[in-house]
LOGUBA-807195 format. One line per 2 residues: for each residue x, y, z of N, C-alpha, C, O, CB. Coordinates in nm, 2 decimals. Glycine has a CB too. Layout:
BEGIN
X Y Z X Y Z X Y Z X Y Z X Y Z | ...
This chain:
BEGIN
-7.38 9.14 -13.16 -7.49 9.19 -13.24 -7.44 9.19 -13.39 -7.33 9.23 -13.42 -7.53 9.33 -13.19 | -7.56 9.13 -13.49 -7.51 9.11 -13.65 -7.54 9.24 -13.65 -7.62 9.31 -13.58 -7.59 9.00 -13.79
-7.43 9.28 -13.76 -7.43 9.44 -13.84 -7.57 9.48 -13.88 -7.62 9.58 -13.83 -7.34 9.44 -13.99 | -7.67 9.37 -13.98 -7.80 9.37 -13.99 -7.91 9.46 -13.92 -7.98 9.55 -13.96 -7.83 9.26 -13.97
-7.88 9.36 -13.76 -7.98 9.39 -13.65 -7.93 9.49 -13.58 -8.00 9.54 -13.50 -8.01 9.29 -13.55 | -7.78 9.57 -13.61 -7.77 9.70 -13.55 -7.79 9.80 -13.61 -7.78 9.91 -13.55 -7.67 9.72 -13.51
-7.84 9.80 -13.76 -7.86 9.89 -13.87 -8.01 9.93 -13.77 -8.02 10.04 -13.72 -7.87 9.81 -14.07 | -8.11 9.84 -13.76 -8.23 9.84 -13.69 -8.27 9.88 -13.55 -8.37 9.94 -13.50 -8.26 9.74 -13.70
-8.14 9.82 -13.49 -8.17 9.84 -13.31 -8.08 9.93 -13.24 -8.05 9.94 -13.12 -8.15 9.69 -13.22 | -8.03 10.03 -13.39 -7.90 10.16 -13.29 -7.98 10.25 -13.17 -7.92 10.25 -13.06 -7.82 10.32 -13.43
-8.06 10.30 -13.17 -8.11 10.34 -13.11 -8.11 10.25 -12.94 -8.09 10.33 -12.86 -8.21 10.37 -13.19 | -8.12 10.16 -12.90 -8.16 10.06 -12.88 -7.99 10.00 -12.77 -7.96 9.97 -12.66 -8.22 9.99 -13.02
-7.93 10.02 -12.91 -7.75 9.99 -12.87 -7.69 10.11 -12.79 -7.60 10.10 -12.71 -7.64 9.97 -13.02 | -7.74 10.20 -12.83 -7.67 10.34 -12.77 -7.73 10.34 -12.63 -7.68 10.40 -12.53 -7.72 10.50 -12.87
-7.82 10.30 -12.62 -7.84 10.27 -12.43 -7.82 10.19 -12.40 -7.80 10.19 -12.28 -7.96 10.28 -12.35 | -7.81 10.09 -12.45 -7.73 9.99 -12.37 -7.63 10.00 -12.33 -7.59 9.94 -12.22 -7.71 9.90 -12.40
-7.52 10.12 -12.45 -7.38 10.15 -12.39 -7.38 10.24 -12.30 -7.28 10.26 -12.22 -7.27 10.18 -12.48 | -7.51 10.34 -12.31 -7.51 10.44 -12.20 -7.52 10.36 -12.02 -7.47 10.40 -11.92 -7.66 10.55 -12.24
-7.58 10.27 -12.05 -7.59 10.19 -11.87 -7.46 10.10 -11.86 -7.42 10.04 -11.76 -7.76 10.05 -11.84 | -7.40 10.11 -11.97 -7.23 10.05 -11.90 -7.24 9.86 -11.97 -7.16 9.77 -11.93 -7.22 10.06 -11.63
-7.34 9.85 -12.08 -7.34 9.70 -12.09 -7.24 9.74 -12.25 -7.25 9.85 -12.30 -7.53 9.61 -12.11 | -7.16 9.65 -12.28 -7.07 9.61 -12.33 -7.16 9.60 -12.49 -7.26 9.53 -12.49 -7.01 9.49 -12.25
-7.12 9.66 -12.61 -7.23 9.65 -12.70 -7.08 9.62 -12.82 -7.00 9.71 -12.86 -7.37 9.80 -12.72 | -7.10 9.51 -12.86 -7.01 9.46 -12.98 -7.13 9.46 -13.15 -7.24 9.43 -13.17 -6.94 9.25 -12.91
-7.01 9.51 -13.24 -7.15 9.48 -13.36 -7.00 9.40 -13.45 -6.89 9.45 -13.48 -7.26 9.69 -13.47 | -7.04 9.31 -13.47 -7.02 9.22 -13.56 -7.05 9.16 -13.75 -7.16 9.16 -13.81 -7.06 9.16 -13.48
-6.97 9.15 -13.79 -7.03 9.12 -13.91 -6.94 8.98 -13.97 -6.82 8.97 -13.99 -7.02 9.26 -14.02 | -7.09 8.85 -14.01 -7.05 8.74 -14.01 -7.01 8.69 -13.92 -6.97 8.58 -13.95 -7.01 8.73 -14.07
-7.00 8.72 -13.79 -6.92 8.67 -13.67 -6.82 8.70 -13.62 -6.78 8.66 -13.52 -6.89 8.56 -13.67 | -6.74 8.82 -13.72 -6.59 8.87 -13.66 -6.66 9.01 -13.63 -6.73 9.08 -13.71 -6.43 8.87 -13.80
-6.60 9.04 -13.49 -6.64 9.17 -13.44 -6.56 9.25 -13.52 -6.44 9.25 -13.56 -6.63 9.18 -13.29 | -6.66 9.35 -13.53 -6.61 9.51 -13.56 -6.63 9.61 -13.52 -6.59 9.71 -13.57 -6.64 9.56 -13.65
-6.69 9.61 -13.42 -6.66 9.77 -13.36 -6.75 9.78 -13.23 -6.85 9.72 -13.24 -6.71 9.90 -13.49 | -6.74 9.84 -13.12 -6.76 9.84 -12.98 -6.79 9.96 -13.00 -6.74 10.04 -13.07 -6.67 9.80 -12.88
-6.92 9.97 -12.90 -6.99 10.11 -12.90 -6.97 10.14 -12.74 -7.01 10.06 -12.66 -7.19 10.12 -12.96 | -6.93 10.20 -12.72 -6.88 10.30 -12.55 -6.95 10.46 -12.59 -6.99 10.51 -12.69 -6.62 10.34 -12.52
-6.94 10.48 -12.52 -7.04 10.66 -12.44 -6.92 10.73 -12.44 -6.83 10.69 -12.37 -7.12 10.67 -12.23 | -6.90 10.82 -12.50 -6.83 10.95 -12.51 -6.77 10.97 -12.40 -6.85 10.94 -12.31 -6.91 11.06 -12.53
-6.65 11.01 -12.35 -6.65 11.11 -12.24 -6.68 11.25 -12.23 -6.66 11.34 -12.32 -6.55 11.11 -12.21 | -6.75 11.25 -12.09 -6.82 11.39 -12.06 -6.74 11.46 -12.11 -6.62 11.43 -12.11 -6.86 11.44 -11.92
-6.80 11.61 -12.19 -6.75 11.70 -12.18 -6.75 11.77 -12.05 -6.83 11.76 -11.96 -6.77 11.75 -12.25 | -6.60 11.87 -12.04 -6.54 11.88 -11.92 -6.59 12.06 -11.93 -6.57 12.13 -12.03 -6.35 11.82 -11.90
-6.64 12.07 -11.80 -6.68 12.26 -11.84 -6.62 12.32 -11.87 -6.52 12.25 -11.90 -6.69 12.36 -11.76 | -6.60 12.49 -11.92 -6.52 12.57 -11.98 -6.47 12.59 -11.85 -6.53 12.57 -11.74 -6.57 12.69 -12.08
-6.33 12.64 -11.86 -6.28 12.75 -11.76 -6.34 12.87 -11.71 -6.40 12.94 -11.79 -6.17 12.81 -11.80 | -6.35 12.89 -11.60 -6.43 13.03 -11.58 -6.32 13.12 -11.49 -6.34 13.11 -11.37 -6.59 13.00 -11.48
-6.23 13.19 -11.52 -6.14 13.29 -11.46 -6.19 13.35 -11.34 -6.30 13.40 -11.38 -6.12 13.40 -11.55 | -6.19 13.37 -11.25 -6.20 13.42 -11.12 -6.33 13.33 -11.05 -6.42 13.36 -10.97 -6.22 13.60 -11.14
-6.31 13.23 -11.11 -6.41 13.11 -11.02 -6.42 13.14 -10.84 -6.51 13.17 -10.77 -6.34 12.93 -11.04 | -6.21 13.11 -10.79 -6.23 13.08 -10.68 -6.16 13.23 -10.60 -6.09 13.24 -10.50 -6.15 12.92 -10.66
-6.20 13.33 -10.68 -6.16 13.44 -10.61 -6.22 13.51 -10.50 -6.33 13.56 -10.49 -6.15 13.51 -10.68 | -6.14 13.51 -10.41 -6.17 13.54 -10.26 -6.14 13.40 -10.20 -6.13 13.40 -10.08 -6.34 13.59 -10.23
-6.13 13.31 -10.24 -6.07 13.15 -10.15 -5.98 13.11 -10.12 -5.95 13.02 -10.04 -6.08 13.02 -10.18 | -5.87 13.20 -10.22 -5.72 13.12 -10.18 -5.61 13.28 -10.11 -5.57 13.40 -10.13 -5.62 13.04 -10.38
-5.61 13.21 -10.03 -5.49 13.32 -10.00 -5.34 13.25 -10.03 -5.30 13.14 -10.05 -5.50 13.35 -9.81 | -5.26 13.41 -10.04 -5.12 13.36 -10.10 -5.04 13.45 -9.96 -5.08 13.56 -9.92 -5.07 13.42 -10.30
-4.93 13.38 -9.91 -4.88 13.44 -9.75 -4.78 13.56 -9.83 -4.72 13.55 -9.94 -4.75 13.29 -9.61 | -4.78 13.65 -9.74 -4.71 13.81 -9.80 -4.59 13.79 -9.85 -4.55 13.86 -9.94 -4.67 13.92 -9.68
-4.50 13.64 -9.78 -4.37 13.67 -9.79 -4.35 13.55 -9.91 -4.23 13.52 -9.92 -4.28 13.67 -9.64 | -4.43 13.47 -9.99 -4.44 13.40 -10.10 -4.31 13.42 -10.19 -4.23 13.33 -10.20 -4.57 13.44 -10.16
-4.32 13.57 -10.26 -4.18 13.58 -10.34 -4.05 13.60 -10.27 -3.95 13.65 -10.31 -4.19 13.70 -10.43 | -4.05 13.53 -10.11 -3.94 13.62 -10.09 -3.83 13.49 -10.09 -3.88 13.37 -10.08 -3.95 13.74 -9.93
-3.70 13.52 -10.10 -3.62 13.41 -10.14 -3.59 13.28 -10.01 -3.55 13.36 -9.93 -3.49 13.49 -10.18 | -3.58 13.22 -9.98 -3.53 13.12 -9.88 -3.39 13.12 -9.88 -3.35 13.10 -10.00 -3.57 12.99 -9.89
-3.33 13.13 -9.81 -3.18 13.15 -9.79 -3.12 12.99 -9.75 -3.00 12.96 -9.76 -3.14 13.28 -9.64 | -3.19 12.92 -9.73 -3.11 12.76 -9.75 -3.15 12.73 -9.90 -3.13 12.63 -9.96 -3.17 12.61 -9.62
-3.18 12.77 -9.92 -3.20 12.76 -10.08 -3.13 12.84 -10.20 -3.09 12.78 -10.30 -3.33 12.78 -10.11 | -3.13 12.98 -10.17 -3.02 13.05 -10.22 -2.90 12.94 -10.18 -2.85 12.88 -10.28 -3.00 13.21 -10.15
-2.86 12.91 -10.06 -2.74 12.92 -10.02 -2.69 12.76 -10.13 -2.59 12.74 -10.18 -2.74 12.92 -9.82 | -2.78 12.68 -10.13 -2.77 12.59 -10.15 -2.75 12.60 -10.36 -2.72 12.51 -10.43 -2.89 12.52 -10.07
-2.77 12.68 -10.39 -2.75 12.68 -10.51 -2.64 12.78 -10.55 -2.59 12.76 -10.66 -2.87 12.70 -10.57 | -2.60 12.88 -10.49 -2.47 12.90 -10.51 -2.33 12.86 -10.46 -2.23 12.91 -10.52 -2.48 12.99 -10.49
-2.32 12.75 -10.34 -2.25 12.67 -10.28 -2.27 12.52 -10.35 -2.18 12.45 -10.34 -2.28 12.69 -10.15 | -2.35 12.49 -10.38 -2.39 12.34 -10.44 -2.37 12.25 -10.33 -2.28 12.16 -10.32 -2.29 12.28 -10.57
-2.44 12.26 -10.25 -2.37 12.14 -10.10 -2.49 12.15 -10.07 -2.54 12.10 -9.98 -2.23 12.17 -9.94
């Protein structure tokens, strides 16, 4: 697309890149610049979304003893 006819048909170009067609704007024949669709913004965080879904098992903090063992022995 000449620079010209994109001054006129942006509106026009911005959906074409929204359906995924490839929109080049050119000037004199050497491209300059490719119009692509934003990436979505991504929702905010919402703190206690998944509360009540995850369980954590009682004994979680408690130490593993092949693992102790293994880091004070190094073997």
């Amino acid at each position: 697309m000449n620079l010209a006819d994109a001054q006129t048909r942006l509106s026009a170009l911005v959906a074409a890149a929204l359906k995924g067609e490839e929109v080049v704007i050119a000037n004199a024949g050497e491209p300059l610049v490719r119009v692509v669709p934003c990436q979505p913004r991504v929702a905010p965080r919402q703190p206690g979304r998944l509360r009540g879904q995850i369980r954590i098992a009682d004994d979680f903090d408690s130490p593993d003893e092949a693992i102790v063992k293994l880091f004070e022995e190094g073997r």
